[in-house]
N, C-alpha and C positions, 0 to 999 in steps of 0.2 A: 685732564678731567675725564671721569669715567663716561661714557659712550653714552650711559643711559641714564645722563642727569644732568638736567640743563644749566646753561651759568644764569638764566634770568631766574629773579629770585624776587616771588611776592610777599609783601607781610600786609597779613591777614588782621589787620589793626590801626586804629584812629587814634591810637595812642601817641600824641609829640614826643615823648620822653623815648619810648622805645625807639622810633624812627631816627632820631638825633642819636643814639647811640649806636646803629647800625650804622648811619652815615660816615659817626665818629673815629669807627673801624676801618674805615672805607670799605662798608659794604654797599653796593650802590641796590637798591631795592624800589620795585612799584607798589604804591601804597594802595590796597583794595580792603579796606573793611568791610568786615562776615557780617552779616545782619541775622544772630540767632536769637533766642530770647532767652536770655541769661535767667532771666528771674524763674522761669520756669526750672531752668535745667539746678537750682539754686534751692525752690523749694520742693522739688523732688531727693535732691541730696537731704535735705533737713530730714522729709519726711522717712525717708531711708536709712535715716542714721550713719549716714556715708561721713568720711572724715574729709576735712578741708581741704587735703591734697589730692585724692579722689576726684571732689568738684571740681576743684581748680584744672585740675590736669583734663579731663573729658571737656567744659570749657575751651579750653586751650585746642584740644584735638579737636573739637567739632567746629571751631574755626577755620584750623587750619583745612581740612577735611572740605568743608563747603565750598572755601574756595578752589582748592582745587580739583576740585571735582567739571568746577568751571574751566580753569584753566591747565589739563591734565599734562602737559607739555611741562611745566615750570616747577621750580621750586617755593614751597609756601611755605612761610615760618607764621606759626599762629599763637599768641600765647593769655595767659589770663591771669589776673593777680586779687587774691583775695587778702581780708582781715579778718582776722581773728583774736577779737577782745573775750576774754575767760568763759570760751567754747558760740559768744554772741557775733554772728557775721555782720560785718557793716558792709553796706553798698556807698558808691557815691552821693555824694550830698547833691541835693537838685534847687539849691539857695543858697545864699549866704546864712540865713538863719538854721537853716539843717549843716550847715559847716560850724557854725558856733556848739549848735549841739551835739555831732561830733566830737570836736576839740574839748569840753567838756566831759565827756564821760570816756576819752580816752586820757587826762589830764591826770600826770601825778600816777598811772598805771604800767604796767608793760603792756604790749600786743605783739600779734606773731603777722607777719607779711608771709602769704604764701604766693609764690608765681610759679607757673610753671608755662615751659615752651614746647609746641610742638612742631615737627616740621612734615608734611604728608607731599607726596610725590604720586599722580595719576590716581587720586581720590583715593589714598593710604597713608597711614601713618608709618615714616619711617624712623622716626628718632625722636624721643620724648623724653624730657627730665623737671624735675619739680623740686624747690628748693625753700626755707622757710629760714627765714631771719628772725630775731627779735630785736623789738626797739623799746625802750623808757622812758617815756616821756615826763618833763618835767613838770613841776608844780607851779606853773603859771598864775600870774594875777589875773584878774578878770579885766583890769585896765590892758593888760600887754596881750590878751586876747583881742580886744577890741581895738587896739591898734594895728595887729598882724592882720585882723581881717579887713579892716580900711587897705592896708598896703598892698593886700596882694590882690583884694577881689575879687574878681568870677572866676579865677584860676581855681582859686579854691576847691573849685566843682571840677575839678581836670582829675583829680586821685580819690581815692579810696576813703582814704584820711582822713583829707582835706588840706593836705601838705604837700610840698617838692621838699625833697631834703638835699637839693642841688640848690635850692634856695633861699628865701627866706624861714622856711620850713625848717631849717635845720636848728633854728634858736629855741625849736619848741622842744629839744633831745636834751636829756641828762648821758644815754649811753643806748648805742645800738652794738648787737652781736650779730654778724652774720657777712653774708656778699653787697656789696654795694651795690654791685650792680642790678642782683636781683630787691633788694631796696626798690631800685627806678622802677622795674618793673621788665625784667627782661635775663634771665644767667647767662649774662654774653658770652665768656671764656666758655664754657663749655658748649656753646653755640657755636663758638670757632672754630672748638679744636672739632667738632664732627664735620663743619662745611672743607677744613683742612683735611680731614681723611677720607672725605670723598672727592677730596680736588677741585671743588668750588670757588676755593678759594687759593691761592697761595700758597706754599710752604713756607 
């Protein structure tokens, strides 16, 4: 491992989905969620006319960035995942009825997943990449709506969406293009192969 990069390694996020997939790697990480205010740095992008991977990506970085700022010794991966329905962002649903309304007006459409991860080292960003999928959702009935959101419940309110597509989520797809991984909300592989060229991780 290079001299001037630790193996402790924070992620900058309350995300289950990403931490389950670090784990999954066997990357062993302490979980510190950044407390910035998305919404603002959200309508400053709108107001700006900034594009979706711009927000997402500075999100991501000012995650990662805060906490290490706190913890300048460590490695900090921070990252942040947006949606993009025909140039309209959606936030997390904060109900089950704001998840229904969701799942409706993404129903029977495409949208674009953007994530992007950052990783900052002594309150700097050393490695950042941003990556956008799309997904098709299918033409659902309004009954098998109203079933999936009885099944899955308050989860609902854990994504963007209002979906896991490692879940029951995945019934609501005609056809997704892109990384799976950044789907969950994280571009692991290229996560890796940079903790690998710095020797963080394994060869």
């Amino acid at each position: 491992m290079n001299s001037d990069l630790p193996m402790k390694i924070i992620l900058a996020s309350a995300s289950q989905s990403r931490a389950a997939l670090l784990a999954g790697a066997g990357i062993d990480v302490v979980i510190e969620p950044a407390d910035i205010d998305e919404s603002s740095v959200k309508d400053e992008g709108l107001r700006m006319q900034a594009s979706v991977e711009t927000v997402a990506a500075l999100l991501a970085r000012q995650k990662a960035q805060k906490i290490s700022e706190v913890h300048p010794s460590v490695l900090v991966i921070g990252a942040d995942q947006m949606l993009d329905c025909g140039g309209r962002w959606l936030d997390k649903p904060d109900s089950l009825i704001a998840a229904g309304n969701t799942l409706r007006l993404l129903r029977g459409k495409s949208h674009d997943l953007v994530t992007s991860v950052s990783v900052a080292h002594k309150g700097t960003e050393i490695w950042a990449l941003t990556d956008r999928a799309q997904l098709l959702m299918r033409a659902f009935s309004d009954d098998f709506l109203d079933t999936y959101l009885s099944n899955v419940g308050d989860d609902v309110m854990l994504s963007v969406g209002a979906y896991q597509l490692e879940g029951l989520g995945a019934q609501l797809f005609e056809r997704i293009d892109g990384d799976y991984f950044t789907i969950l909300g994280l571009p692991l592989l290229p996560l890796l192969g940079f903790l690998r060229d710095r020797n963080v991780v394994g060869q």
